[in-house]
PyMOL Python script that loads the backbone (N, CA, C, O; Angstrom):
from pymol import cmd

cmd.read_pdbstr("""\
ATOM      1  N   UNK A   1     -12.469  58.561  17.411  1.00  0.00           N
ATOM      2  CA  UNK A   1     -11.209  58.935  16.813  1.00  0.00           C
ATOM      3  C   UNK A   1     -10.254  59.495  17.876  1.00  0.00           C
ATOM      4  O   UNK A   1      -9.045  59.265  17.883  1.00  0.00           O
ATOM      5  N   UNK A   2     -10.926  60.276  18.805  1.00  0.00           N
ATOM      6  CA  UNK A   2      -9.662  61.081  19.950  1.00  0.00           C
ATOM      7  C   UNK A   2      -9.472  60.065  20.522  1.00  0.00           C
ATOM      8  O   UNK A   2      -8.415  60.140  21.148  1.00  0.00           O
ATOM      9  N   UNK A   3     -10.223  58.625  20.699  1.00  0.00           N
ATOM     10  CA  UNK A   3      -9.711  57.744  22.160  1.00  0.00           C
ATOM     11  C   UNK A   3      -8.960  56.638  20.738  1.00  0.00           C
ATOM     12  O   UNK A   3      -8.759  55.646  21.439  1.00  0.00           O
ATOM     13  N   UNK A   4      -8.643  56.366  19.835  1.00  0.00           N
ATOM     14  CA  UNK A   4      -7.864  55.822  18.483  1.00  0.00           C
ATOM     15  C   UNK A   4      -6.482  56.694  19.205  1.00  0.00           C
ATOM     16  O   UNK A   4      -5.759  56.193  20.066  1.00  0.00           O
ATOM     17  N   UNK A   5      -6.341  57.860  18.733  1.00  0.00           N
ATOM     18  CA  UNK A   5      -5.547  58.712  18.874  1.00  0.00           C
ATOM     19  C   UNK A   5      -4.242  58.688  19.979  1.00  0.00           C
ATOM     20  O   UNK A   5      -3.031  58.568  19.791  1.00  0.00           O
ATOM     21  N   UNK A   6      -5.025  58.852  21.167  1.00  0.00           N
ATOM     22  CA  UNK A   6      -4.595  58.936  22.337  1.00  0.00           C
ATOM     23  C   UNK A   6      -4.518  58.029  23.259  1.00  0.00           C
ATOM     24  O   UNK A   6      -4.063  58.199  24.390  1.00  0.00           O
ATOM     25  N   UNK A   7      -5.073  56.782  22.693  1.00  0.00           N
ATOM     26  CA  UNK A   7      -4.792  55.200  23.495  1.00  0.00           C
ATOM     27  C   UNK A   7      -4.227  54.208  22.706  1.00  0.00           C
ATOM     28  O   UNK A   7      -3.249  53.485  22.901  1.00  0.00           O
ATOM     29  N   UNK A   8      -5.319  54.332  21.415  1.00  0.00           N
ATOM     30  CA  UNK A   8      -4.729  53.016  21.017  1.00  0.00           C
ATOM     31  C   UNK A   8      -3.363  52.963  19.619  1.00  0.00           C
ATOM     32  O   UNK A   8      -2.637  52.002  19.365  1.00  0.00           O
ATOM     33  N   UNK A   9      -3.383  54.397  18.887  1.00  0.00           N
ATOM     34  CA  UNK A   9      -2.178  54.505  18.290  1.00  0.00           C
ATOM     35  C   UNK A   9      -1.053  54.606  18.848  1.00  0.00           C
ATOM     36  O   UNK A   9      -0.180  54.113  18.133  1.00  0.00           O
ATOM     37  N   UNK A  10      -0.550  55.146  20.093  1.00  0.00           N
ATOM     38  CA  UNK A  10       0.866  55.316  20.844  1.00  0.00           C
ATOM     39  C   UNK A  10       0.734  53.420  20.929  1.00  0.00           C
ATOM     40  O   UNK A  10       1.552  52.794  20.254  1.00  0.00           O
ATOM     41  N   UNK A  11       0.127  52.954  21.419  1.00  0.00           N
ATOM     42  CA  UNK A  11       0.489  51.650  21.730  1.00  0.00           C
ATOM     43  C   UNK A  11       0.969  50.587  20.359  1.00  0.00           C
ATOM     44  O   UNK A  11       1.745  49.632  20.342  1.00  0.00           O
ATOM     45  N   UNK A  12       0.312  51.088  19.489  1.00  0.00           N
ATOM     46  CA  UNK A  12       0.427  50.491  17.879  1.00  0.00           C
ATOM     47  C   UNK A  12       1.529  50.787  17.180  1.00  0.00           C
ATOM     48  O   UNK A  12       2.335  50.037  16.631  1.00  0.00           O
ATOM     49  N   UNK A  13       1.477  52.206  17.267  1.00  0.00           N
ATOM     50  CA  UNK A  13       2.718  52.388  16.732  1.00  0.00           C
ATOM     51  C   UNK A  13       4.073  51.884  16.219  1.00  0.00           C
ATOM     52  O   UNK A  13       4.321  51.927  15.014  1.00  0.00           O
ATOM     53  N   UNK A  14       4.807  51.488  16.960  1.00  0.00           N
ATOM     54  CA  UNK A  14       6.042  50.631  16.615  1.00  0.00           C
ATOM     55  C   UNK A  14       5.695  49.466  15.705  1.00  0.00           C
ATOM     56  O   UNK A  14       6.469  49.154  14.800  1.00  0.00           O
ATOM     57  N   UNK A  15       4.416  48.728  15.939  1.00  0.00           N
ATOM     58  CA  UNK A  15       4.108  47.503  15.447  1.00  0.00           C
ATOM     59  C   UNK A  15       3.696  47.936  14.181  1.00  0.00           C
ATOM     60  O   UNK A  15       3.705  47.041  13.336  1.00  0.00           O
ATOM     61  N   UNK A  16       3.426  48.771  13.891  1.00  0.00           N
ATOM     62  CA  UNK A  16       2.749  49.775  12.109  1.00  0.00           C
ATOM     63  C   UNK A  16       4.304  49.643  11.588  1.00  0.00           C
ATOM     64  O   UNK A  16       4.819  48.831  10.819  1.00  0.00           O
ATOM     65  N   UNK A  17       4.789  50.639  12.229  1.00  0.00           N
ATOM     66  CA  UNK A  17       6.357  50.847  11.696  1.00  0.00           C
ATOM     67  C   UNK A  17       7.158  50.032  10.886  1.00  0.00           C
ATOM     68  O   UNK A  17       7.588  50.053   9.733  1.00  0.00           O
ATOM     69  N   UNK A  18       7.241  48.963  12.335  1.00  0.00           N
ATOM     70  CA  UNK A  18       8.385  47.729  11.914  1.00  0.00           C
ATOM     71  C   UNK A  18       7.300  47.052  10.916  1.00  0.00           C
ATOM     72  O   UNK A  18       8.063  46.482  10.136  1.00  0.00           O
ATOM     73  N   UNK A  19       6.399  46.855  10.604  1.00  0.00           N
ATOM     74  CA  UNK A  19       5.708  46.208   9.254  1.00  0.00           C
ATOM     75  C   UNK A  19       5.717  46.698   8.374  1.00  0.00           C
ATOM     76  O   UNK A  19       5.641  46.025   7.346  1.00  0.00           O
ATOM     77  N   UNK A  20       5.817  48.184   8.291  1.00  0.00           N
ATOM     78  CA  UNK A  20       6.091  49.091   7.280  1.00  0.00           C
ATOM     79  C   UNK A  20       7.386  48.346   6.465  1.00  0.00           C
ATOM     80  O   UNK A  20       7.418  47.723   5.404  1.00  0.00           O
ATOM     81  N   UNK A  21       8.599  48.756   7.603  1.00  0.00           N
ATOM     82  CA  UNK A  21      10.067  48.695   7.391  1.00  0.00           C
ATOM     83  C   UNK A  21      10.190  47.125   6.956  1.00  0.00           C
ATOM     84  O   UNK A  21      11.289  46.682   6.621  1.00  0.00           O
ATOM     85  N   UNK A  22       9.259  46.464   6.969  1.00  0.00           N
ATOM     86  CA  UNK A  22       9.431  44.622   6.570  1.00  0.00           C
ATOM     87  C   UNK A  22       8.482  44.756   5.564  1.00  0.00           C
ATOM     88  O   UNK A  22       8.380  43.551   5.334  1.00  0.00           O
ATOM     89  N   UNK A  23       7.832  45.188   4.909  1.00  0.00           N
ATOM     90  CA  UNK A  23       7.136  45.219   3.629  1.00  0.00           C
ATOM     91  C   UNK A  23       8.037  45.518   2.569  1.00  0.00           C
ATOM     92  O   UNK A  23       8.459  44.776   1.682  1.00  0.00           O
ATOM     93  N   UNK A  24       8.357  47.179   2.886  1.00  0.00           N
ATOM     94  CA  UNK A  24       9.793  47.625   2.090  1.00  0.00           C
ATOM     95  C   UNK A  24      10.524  46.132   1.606  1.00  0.00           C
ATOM     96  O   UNK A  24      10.409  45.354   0.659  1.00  0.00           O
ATOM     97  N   UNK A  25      11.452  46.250   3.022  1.00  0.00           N
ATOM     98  CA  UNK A  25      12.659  44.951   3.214  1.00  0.00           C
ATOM     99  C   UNK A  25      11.925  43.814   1.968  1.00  0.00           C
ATOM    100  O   UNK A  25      12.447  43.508   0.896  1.00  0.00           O
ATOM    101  N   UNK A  26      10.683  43.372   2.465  1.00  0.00           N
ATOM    102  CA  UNK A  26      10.416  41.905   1.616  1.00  0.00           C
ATOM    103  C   UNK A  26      10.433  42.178   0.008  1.00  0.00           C
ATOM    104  O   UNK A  26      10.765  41.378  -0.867  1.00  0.00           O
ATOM    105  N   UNK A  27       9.975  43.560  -0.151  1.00  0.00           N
ATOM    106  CA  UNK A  27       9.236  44.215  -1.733  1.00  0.00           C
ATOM    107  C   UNK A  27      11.061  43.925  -2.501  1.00  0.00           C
ATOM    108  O   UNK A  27      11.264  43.338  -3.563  1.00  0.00           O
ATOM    109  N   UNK A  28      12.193  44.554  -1.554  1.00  0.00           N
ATOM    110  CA  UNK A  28      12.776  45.177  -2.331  1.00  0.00           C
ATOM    111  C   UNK A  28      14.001  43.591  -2.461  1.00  0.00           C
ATOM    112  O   UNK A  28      15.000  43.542  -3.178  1.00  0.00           O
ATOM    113  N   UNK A  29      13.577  42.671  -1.695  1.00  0.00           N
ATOM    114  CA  UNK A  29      14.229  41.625  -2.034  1.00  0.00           C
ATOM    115  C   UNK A  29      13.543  40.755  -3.176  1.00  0.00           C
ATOM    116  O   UNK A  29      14.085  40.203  -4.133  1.00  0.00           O
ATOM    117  N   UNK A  30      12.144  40.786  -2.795  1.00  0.00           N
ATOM    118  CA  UNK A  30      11.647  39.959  -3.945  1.00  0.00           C
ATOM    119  C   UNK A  30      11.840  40.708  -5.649  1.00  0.00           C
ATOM    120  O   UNK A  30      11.624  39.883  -6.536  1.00  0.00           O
ATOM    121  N   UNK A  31      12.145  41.882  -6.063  1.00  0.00           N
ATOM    122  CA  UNK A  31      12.478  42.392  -6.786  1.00  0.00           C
ATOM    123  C   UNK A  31      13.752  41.726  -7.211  1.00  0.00           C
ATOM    124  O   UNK A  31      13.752  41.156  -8.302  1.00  0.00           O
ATOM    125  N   UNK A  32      15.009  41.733  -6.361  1.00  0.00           N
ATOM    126  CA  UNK A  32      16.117  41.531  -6.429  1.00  0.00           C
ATOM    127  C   UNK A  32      16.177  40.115  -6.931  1.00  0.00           C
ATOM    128  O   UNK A  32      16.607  39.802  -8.041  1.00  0.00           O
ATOM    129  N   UNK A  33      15.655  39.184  -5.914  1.00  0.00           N
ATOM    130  CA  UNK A  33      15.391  37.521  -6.855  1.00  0.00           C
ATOM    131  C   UNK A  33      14.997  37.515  -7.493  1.00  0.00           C
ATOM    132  O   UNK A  33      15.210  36.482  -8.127  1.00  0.00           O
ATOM    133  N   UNK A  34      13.824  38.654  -8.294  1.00  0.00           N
ATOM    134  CA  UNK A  34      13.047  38.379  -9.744  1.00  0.00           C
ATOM    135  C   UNK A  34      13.784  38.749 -10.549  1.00  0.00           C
ATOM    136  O   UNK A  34      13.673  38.251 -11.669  1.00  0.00           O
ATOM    137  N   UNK A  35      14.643  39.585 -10.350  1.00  0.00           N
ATOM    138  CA  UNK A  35      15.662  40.366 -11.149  1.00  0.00           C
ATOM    139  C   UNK A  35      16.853  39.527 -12.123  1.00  0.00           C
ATOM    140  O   UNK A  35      17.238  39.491 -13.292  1.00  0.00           O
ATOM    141  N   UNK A  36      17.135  38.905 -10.826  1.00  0.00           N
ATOM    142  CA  UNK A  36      18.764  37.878 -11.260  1.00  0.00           C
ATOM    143  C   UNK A  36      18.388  36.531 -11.899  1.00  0.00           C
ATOM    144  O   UNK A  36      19.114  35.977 -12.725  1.00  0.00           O
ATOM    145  N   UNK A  37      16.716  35.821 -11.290  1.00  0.00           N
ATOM    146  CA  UNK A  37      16.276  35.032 -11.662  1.00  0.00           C
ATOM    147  C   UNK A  37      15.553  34.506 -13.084  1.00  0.00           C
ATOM    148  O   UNK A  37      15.688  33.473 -13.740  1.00  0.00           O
ATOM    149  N   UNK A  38      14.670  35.778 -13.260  1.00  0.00           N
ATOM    150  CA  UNK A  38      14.089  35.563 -14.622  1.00  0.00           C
ATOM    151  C   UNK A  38      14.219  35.147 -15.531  1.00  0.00           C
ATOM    152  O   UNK A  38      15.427  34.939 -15.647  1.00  0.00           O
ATOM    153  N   UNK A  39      13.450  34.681 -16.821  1.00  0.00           N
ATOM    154  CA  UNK A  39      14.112  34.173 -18.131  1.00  0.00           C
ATOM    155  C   UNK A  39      13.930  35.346 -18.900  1.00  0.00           C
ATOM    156  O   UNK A  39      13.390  36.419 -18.632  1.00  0.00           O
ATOM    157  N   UNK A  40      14.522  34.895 -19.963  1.00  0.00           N
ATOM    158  CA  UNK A  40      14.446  35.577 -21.288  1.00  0.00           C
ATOM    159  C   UNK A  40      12.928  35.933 -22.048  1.00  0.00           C
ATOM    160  O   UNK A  40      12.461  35.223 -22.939  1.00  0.00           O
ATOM    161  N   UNK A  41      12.433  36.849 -21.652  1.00  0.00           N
ATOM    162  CA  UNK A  41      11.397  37.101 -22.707  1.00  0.00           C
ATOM    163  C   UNK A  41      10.441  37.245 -20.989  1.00  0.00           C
ATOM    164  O   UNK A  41       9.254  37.301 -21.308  1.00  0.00           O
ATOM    165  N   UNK A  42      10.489  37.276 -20.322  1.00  0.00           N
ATOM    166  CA  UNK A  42       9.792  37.369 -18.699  1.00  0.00           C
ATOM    167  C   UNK A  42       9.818  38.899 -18.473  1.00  0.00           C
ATOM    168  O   UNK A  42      10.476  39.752 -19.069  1.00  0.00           O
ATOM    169  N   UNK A  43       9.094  39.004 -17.642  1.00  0.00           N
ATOM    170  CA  UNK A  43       9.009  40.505 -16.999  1.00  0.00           C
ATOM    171  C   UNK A  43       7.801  40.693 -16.326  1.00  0.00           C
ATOM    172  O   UNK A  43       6.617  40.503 -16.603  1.00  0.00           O
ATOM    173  N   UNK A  44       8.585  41.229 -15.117  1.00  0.00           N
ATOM    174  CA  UNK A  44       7.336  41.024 -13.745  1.00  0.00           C
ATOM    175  C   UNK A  44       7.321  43.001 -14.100  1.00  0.00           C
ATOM    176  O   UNK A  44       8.207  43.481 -14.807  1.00  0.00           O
ATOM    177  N   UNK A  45       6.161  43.931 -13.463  1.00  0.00           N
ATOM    178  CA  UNK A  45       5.779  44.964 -13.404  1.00  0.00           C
ATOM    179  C   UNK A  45       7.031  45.616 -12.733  1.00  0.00           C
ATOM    180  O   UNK A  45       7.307  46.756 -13.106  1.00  0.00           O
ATOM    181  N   UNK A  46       7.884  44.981 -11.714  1.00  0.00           N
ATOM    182  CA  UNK A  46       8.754  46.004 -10.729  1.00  0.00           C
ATOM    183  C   UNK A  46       9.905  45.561 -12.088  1.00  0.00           C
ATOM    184  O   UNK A  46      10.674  46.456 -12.438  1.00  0.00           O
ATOM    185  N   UNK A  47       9.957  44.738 -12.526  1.00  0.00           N
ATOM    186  CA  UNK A  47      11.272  44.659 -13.532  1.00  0.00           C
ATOM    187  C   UNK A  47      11.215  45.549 -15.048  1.00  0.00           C
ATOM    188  O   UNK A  47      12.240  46.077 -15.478  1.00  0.00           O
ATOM    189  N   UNK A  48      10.725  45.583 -15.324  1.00  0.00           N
ATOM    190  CA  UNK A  48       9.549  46.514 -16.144  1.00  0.00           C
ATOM    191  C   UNK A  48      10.059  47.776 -15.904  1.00  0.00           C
ATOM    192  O   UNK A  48      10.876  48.297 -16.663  1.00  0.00           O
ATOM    193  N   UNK A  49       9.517  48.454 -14.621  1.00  0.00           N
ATOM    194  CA  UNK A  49       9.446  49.862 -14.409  1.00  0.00           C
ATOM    195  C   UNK A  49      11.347  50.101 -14.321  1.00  0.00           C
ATOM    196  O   UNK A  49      11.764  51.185 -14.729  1.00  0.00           O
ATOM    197  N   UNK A  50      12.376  49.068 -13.792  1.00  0.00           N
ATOM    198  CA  UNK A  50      13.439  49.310 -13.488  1.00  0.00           C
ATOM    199  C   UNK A  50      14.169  48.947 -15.047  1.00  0.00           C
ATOM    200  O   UNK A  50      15.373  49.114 -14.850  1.00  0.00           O
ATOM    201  N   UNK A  51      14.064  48.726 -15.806  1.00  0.00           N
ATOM    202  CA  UNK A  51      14.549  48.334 -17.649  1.00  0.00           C
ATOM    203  C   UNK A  51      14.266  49.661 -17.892  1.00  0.00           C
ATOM    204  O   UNK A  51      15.241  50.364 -18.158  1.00  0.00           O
ATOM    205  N   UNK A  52      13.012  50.265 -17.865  1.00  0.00           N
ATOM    206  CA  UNK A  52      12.273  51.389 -18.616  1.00  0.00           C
ATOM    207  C   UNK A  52      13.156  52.538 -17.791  1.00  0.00           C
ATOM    208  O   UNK A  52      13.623  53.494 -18.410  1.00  0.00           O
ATOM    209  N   UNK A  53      13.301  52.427 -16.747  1.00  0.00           N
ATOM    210  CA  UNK A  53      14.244  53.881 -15.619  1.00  0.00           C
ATOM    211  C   UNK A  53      15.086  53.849 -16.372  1.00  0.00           C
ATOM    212  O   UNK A  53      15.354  54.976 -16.786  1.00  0.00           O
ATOM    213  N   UNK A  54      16.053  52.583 -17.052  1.00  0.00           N
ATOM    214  CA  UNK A  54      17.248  52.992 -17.032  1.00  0.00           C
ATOM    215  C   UNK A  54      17.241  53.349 -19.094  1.00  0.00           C
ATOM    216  O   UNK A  54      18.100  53.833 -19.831  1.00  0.00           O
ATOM    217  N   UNK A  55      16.383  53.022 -19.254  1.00  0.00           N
ATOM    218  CA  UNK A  55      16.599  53.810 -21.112  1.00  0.00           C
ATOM    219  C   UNK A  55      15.390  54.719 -21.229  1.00  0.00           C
ATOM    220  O   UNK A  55      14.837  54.600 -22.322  1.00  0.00           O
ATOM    221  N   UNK A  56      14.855  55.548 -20.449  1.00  0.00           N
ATOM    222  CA  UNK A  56      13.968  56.315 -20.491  1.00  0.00           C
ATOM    223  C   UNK A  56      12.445  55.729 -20.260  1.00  0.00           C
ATOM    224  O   UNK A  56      12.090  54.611 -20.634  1.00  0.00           O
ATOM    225  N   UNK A  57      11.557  56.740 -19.535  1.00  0.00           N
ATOM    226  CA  UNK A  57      10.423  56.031 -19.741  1.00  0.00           C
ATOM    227  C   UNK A  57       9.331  56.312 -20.531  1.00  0.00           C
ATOM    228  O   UNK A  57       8.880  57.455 -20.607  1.00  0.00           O
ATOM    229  N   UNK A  58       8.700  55.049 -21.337  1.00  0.00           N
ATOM    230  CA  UNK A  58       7.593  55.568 -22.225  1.00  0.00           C
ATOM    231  C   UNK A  58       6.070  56.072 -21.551  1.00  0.00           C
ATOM    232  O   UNK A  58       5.895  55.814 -20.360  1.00  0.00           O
ATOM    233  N   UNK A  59       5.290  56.583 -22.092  1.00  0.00           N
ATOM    234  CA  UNK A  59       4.195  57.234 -21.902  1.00  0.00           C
ATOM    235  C   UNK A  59       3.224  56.031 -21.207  1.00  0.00           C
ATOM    236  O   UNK A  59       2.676  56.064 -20.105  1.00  0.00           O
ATOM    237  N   UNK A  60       3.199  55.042 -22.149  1.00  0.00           N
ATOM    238  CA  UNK A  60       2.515  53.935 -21.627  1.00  0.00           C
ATOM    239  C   UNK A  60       2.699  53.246 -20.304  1.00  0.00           C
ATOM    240  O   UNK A  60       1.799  52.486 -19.945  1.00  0.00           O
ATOM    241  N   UNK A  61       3.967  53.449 -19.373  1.00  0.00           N
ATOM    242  CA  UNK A  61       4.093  53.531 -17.919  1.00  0.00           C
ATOM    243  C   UNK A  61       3.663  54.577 -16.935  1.00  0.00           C
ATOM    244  O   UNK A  61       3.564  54.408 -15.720  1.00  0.00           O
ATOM    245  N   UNK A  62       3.411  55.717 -17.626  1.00  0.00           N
ATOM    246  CA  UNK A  62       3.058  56.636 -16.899  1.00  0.00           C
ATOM    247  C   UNK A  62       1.170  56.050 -16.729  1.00  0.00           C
ATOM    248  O   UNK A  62       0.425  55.945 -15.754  1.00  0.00           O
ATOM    249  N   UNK A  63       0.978  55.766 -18.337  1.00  0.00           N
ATOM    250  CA  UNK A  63      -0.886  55.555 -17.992  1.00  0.00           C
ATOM    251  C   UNK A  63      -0.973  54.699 -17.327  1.00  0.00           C
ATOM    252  O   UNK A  63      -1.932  54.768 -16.559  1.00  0.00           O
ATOM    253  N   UNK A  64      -0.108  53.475 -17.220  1.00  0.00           N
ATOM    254  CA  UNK A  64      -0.432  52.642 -16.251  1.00  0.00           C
ATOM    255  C   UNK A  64      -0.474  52.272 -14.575  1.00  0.00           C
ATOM    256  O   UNK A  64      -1.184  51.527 -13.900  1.00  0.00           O
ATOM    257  N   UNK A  65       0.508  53.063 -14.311  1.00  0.00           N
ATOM    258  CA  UNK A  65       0.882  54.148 -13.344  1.00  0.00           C
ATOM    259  C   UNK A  65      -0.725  54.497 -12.846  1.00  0.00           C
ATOM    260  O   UNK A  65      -1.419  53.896 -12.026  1.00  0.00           O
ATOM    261  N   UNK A  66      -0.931  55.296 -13.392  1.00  0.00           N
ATOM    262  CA  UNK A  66      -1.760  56.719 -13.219  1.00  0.00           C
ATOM    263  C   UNK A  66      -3.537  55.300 -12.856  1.00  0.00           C
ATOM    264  O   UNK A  66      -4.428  55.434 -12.016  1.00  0.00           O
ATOM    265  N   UNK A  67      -3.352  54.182 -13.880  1.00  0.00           N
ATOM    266  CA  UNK A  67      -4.769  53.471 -14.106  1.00  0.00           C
ATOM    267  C   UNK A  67      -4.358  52.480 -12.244  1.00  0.00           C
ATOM    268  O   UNK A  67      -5.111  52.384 -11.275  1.00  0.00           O
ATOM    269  N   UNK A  68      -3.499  52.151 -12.346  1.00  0.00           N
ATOM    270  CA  UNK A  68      -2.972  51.398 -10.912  1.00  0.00           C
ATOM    271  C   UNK A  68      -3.655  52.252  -9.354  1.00  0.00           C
ATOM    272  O   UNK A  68      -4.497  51.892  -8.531  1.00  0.00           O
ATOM    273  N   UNK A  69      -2.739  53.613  -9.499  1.00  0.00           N
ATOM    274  CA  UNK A  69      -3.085  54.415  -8.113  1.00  0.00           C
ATOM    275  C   UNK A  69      -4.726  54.780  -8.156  1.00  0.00           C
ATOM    276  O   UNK A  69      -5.437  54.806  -7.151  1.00  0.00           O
ATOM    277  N   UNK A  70      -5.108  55.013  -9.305  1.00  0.00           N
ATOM    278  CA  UNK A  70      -6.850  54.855  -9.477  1.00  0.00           C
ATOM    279  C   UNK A  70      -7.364  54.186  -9.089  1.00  0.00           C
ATOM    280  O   UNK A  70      -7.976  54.580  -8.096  1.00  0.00           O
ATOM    281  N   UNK A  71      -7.553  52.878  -9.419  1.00  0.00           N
ATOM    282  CA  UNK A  71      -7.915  51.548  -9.016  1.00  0.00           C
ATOM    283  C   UNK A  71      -7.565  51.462  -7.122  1.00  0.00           C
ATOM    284  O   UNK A  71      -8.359  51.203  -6.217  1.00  0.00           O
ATOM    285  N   UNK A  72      -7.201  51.542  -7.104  1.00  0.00           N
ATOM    286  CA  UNK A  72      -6.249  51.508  -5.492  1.00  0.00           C
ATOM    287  C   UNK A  72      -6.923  52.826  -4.609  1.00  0.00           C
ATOM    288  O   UNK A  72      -7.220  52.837  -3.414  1.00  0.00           O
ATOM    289  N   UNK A  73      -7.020  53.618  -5.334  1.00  0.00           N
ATOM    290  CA  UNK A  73      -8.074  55.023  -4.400  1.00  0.00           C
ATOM    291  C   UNK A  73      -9.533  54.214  -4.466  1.00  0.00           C
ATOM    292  O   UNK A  73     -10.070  53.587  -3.553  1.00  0.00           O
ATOM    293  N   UNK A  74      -9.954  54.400  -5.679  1.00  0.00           N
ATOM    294  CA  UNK A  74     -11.413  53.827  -5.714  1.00  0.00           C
ATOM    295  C   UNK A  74     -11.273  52.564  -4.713  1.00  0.00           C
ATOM    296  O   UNK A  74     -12.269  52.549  -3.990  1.00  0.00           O
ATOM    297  N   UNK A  75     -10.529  51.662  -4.459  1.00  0.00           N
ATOM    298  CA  UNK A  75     -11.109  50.703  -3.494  1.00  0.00           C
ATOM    299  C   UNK A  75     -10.776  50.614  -2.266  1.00  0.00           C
ATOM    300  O   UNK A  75     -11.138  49.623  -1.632  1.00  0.00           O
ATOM    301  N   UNK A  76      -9.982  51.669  -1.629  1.00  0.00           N
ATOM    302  CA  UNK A  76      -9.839  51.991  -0.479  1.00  0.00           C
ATOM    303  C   UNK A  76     -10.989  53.134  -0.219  1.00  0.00           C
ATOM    304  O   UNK A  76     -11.598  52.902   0.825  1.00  0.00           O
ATOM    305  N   UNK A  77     -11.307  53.966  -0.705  1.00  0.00           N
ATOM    306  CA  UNK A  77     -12.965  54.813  -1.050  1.00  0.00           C
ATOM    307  C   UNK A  77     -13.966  54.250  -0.719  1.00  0.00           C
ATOM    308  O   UNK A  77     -14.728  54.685   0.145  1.00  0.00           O
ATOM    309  N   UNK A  78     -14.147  53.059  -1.430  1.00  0.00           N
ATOM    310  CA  UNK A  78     -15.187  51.987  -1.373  1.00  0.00           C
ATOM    311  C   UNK A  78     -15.293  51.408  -0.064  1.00  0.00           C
ATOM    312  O   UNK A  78     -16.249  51.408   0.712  1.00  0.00           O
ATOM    313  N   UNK A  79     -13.825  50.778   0.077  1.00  0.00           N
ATOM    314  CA  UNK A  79     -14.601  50.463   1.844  1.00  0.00           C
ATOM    315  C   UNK A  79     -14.392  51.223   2.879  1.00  0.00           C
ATOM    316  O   UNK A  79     -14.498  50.802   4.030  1.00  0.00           O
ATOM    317  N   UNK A  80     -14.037  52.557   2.544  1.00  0.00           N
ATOM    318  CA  UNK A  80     -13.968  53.512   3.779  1.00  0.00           C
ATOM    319  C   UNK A  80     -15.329  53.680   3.723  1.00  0.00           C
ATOM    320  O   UNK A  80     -15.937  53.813   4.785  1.00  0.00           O
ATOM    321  N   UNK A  81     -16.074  53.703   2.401  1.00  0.00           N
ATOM    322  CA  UNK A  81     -17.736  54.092   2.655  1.00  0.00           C
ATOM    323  C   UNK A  81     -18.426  53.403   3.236  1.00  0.00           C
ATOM    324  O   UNK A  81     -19.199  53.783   4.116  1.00  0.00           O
ATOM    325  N   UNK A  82     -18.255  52.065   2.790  1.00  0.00           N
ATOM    326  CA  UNK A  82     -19.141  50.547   3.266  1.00  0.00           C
ATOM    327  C   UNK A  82     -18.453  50.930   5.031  1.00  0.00           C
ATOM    328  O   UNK A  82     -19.354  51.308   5.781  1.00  0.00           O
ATOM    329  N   UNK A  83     -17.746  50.898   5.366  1.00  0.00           N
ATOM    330  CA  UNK A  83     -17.757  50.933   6.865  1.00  0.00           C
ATOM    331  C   UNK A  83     -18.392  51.770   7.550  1.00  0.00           C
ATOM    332  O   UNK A  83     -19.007  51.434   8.562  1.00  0.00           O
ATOM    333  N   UNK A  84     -18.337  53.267   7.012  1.00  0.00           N
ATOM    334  CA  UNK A  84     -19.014  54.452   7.448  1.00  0.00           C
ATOM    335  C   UNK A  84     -20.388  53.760   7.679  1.00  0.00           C
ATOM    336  O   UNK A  84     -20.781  53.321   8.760  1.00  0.00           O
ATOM    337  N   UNK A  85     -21.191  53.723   6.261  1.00  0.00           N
ATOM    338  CA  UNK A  85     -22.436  53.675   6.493  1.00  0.00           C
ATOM    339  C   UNK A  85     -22.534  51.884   7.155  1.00  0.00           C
ATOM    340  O   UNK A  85     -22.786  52.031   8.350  1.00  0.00           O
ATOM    341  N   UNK A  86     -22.466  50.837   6.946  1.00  0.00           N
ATOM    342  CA  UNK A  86     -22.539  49.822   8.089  1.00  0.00           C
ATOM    343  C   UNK A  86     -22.501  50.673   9.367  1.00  0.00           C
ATOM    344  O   UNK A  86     -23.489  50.240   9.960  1.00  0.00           O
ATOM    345  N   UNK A  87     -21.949  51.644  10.172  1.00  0.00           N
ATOM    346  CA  UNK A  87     -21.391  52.278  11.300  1.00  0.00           C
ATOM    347  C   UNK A  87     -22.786  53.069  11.547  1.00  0.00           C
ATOM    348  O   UNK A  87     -23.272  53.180  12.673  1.00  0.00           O
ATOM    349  N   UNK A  88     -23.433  53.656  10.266  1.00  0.00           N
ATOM    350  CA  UNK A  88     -24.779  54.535  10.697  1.00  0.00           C
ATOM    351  C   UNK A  88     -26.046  53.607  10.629  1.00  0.00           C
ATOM    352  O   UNK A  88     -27.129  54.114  10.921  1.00  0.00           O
ATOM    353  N   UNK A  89     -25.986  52.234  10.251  1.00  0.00           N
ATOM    354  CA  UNK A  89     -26.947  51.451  10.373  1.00  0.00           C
ATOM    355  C   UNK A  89     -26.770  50.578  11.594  1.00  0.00           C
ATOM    356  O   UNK A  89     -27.555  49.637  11.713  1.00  0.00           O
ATOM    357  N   UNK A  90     -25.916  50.751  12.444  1.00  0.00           N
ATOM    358  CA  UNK A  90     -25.630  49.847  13.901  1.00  0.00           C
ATOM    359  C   UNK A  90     -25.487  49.063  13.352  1.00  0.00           C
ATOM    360  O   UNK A  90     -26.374  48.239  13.571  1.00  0.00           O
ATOM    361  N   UNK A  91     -24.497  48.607  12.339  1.00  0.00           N
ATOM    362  CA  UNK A  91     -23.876  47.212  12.062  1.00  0.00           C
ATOM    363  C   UNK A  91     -22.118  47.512  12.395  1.00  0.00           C
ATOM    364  O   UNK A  91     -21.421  48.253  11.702  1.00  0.00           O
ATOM    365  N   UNK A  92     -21.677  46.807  13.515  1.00  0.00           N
ATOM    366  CA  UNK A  92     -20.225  46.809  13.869  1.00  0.00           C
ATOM    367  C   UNK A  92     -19.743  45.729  13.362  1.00  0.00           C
ATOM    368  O   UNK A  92     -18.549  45.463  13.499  1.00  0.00           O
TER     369      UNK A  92
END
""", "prot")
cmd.dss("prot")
cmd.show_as("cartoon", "prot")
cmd.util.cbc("prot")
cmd.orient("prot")
């Protein structure tokens, strides 16, 4: 982790960033074409959450919400473990 740290993140860095800043960029365009594009009776999850912002939001976005970032811990959990232990059995 200190030689991660001190060698190979300063060098990474920028390249994390600008993928960051182009994930955003791509997320918040593909929203925008789903937006203007859609039909009648359609609805993608980001169009959804932006209908519901603007006349209040119901309860049932919050659970889903809440069941999403769950799902998404538990499986980033999962393979932070599977790597750990692969790592204490000398499997790289």
């Amino acid at each position: 982790m200190y030689a991660f740290y001190k060698v190979t993140w300063p060098e990474i860095k920028s390249g994390v960033f600008s993928g960051f800043l182009m994930a955003v960029t791509m997320s918040l365009d593909d929203f925008s074409i789903t937006f203007f594009t859609k039909g009648a009776g359609v609805n993608t999850l980001s169009t959804m959450l932006y209908t519901e912002l603007r006349k209040g939001v119901r309860p049932e976005l919050y659970a889903l919400s809440t069941i999403l970032f769950a799902f998404l811990l538990l499986l980033v959990m999962n393979r932070r473990s599977d790597r750990i232990a692969g790592n204490h059995a000398g499997i790289h």
